[in-house]
N, C-alpha and C positions, 0 to 999 in steps of 0.2 A: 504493500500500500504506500502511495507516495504522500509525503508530508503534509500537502496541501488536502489529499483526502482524509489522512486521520485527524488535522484539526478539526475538519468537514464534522468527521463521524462524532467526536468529542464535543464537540459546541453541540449535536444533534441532541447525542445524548442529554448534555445539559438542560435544554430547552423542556423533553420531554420528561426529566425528574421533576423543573419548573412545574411542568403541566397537571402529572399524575403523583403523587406523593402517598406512599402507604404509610400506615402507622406506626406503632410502636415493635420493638422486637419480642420476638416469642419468649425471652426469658421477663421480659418488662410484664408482657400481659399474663405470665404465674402470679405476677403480687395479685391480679383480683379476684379473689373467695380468702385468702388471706390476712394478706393489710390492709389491702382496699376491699369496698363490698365490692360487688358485682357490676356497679354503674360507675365504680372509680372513687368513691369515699371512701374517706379514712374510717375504717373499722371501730378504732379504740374510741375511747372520748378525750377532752383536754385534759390538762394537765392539772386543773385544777376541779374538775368532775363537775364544771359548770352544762356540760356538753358531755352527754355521757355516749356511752359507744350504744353501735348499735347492733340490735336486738333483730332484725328481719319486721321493725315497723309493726303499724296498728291494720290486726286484719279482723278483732273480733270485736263489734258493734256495742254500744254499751243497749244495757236492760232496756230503756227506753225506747232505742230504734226498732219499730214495726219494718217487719219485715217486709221489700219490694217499693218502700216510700221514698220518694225522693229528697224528703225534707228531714238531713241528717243531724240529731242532736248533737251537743257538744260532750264529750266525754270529759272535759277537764272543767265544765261549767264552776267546780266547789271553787276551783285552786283560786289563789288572793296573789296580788302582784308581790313579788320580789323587794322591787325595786321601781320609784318611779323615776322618770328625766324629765326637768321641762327646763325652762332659761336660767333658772339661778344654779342649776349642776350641771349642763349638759356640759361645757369645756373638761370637766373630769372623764368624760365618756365620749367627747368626738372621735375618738381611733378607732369608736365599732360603731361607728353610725354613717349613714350616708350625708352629701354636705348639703342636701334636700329635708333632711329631718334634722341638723343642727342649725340650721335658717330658718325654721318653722319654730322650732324653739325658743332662738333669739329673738323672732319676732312679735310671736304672739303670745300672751302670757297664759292663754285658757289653754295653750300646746301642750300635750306632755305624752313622754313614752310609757305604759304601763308594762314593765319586763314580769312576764313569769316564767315557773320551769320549762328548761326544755323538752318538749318530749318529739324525736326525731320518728315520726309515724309516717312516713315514704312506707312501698310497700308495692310491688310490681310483682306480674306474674312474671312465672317461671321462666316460660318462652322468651319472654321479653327478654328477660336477663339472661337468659343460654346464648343468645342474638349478641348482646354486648360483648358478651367475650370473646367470641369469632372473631365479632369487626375490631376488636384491639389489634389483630395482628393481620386483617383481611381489607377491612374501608382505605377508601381510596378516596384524595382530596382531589379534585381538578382542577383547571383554569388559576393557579396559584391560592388556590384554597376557596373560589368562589363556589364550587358546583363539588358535588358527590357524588360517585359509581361504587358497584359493588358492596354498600353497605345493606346487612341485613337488617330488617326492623328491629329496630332497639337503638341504644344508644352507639351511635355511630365512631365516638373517641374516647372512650371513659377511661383511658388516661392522653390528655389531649398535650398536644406538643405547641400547639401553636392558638392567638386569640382566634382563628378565622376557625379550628377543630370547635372549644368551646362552645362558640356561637351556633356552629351547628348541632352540637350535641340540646341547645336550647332548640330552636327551630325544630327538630324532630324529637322534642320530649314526648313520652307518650302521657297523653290526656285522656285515652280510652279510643274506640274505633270512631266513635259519631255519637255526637251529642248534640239535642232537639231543646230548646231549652225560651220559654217565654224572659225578658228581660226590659230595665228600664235606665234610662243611661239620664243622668243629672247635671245641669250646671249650677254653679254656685258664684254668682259675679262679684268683685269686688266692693258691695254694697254688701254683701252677706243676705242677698236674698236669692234661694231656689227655684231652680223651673225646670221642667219636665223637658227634656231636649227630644227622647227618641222613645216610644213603646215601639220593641217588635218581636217578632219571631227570630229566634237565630237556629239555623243548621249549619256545623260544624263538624267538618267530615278530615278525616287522614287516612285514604283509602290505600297508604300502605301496610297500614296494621291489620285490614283484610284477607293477608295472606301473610303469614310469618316467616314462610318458609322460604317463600322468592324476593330474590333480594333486589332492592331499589336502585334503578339505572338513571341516568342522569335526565332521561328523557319523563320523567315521570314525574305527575303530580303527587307530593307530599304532604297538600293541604289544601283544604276547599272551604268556603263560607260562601253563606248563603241568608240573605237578611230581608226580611219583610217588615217593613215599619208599617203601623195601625195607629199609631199614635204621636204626637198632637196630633189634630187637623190639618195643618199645615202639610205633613210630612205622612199621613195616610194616606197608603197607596202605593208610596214609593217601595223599590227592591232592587239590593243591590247580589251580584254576585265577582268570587274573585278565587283567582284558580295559582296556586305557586307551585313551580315546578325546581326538581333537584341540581340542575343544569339556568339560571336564567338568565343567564348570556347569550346561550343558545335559544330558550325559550324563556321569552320575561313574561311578567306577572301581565296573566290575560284576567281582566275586566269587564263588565256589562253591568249598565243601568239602566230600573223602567221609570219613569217618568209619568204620573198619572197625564199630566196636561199635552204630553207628546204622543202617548197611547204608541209608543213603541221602542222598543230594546236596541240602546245603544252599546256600541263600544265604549269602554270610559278606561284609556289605559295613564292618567293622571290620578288615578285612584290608586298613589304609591308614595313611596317617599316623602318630602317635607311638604307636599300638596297638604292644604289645613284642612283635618277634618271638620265639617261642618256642625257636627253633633255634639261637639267640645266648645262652639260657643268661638272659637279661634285658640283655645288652650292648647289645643295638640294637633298634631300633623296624621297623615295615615299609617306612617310608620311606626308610631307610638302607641297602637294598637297592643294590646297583650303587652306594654311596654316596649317592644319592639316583633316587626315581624315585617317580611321581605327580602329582597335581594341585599347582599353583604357588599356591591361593587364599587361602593362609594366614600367605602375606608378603610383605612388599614388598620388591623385589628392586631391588637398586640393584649397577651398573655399576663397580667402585671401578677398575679399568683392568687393564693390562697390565702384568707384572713378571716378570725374572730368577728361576724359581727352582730349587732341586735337588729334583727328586722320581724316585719311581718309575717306570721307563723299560726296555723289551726287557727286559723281566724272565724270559726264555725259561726260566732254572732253575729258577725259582721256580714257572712257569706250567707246566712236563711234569717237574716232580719226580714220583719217582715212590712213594719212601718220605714219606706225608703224615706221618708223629711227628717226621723230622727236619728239620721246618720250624717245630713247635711248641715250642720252646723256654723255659722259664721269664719269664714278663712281657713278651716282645715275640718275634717273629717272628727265626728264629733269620738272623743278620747275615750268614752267606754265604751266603743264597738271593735277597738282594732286590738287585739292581743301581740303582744311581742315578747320573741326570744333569741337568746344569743343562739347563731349558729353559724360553721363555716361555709363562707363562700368561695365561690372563684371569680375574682375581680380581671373584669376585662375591656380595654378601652380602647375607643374607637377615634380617631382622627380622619377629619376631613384629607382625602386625596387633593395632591395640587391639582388643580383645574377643574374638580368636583364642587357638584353645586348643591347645596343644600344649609338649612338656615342653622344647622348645629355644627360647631367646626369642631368639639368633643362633644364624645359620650362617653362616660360610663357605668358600665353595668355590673351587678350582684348577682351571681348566678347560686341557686343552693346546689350545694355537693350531691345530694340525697337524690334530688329531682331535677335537677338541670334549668329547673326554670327560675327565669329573671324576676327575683323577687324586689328589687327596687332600682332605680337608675337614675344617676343626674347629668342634663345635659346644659353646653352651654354655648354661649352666642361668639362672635367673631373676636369680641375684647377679649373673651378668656373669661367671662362674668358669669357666674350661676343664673340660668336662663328658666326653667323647668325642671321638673323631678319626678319620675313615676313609682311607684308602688303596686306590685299584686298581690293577692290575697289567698294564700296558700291552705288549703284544707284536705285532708286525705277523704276520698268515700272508700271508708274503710268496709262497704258492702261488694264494691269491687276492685280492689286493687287497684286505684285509680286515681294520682292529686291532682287537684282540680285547683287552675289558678282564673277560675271564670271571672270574678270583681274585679278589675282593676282601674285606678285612677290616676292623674298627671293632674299636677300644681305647675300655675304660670305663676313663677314668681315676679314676673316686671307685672304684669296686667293685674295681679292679684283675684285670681280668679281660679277656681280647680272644675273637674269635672272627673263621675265615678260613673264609672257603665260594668253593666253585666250584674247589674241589681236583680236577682231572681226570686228573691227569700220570697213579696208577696204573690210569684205564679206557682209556687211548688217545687223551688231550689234546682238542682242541678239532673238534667234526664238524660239517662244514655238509650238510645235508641236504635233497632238496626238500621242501617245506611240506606237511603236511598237510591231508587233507581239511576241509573247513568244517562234516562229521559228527564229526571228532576236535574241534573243537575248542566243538563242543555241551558245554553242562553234563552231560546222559547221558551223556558220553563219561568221564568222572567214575570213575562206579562200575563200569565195567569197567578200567580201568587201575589202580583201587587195589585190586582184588580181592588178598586174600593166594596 
């Protein structure tokens, strides 16, 4: 081979390790049932048994739960907080709080964190976690960690080597196959008075947990939603639908919206990124959805590690309240609905790409060890100045192995104004349902569901 071809061959190579990236090595992925569980947490607990290890999670229901009901009691309803935070202590505790809840703190003085025990209740089926261990030494990253092949359902990096691994191991956490679930999304303007922004239907589908066995190619949808608003009148009628695929470089986030006054189903591919959701009132953008959700193409995502911190945990009252006004409270989410506990995350932050456009130049995120999901996030504007902050609401249904981070809400801290959707408690809390047809989930299927 001559010179000029094995540079050839060399630089090819390079390109396509670029491209495809596997994960960790077969000796690495023995620490999980070990050290690590099975989804990549640390086993033990801290060092000081504030965090205790875990146990395989909460699978058995307390007395009170009727069986087959969707409106899951709290098991830990007796326990008494620990420990509170509000402004006059939180500087002793800012190194486990996000800079979204020590801003809330300083500034309002009815703020405060109510810390109790932790109890680490994650809890996944089998398969799921047979799945994660495969892809520790089988998933495969693409396009420089934008896109996914080869990963089996389950967690895709659970011991994740890079921020862009992490993020996807959130994006495909599992939340169950499909979930049907009535809901009511709130604003709360910087006047401190409530209004009803959205009642609708949500279908929520991750039609690769449909099949466990076949594993997820780049070309394939990994998430679907499906939304009929009924409520206010303004905004009865309307339905929106949105389709994310494992590859969306190759196939970006496909879109459709009906329109009652147009009486027909558009393309809406603006329904992404820092586009302002309208049902937030202007608080948050599309991609602040679930805290975050969509394409990763627009930053660079760096690993910054694992840390101690207090966030939102079994938020069971907060997730089947059933009076949504007396959770809305003046400038922050009223303090005896949200339960909080220390627990480790994996912190990972997002910077705006040169030439990339969008209104957050950082983000970042709290992912739990346990469950992978973003349990709270702060992002901020071009200055470098705390802009917004999001928060989920994390609850195990411990009827089917399933955490459920449906609540969540985003604070505008310049406009002063928040907004909390996925309010279920007064329909009958969180419903897992079988999947819909692959005719429901047609863009036709659109303008029959938003018909007034």
């Amino acid at each position: 081979m001559t010179f000029a071809k094995t540079v050839l061959a060399a630089s090819l190579a390079m390109v396509l390790a670029a491209q495809a990236q596997a994960a960790v090595s077969t000796q690495d992925a023995a620490r999980l049932g070990t050290s690590l569980t099975l989804v990549g947490a640390e086993k033990a607990g801290n060092a000081d048994g504030s965090i205790p290890a875990y146990n395989g999670g909460l699978t058995t229901p307390p007395a009170s739960f009727k069986s087959g009901d969707s409106m899951r009691p709290d098991p830990f309803a007796s326990e008494k907080p620990l420990l509170q935070i509000d402004g006059k202590n939180v500087e002793q505790y800012k190194g486990m709080l996000s800079a979204t809840t020590v801003e809330l703190a300083k500034r309002f003085p009815t703020f405060r964190v109510d810390v109790f025990p932790t109890h680490r209740t994650v809890s996944l089926p089998q398969a799921i976690l047979d799945n994660g261990v495969k892809n520790a030494s089988g998933a495969k990253s693409l396009e420089n960690g934008l896109a996914i092949d080869n990963v089996l359902p389950g967690v895709p990096f659970p011991i994740p080597q890079s921020g862009n691994e992490a993020m996807w191991n959130f994006l495909l956490r599992y939340q169950g196959v499909s979930i049907s679930s009535k809901y009511d999304s709130w604003n709360v303007d910087s006047a401190g008075v409530p209004s009803l922004a959205t009642t609708g239907q949500a279908f929520i589908s991750y039609p690769i947990y449909e099949n466990l066995a076949q594993p997820i190619s780049s070309a394939d949808v990994y998430y679907q939603m499906k939304l009929s608003y009924t409520g206010p009148a303004r905004r009865a009628g309307e339905a929106v639908m949105l389709k994310d695929a494992a590859n969306p470089l190759q196939q970006p986030r496909r879109a459709w919206q009906y329109l009652p006054g147009q009486r027909r189903v558009k393309l809406a591919p603006n329904l992404a990124y820092d586009t302002p959701n309208p049902g937030t009132a202007g608080a948050g953008t599309y991609d602040d959805v679930f805290v975050f959700n969509g394409a990763l193409d627009r930053y660079d995502w760096k690993l910054v590690g694992k840390q101690e911190m207090i966030v939102p945990y079994n938020t069971y009252k907060l997730t089947y309240a059933q009076d949504p006004k007396s959770l809305t409270t003046a400038n922050h989410l009223a303090p005896d609905y949200v339960r909080w506990e220390k627990h480790r995350v994996w912190v990972v932050e997002g910077n705006l790409k040169s030439g990339a456009r969008h209104i957050y130049q950082k983000r970042r995120f709290y992912l739990d060890e346990d469950s992978w999901t973003a349990l709270a996030s702060d992002q901020y504007d071009a200055r470098g100045q705390l802009y917004r902050g999001s928060f989920a609401f994390l609850s195990q249904s411990y009827d089917k192995q399933i955490p459920d981070s449906t609540p969540f809400m985003i604070y505008d801290l310049v406009g002063g104004s928040y907004n909390i959707n996925g309010v279920v408690g007064p329909y009958g809390g969180i419903k897992y349902t079988d999947p819909l047809s692959k005719a429901q989930w047609s863009s036709e299927s659109l303008a029959g569901s938003g018909i007034r």
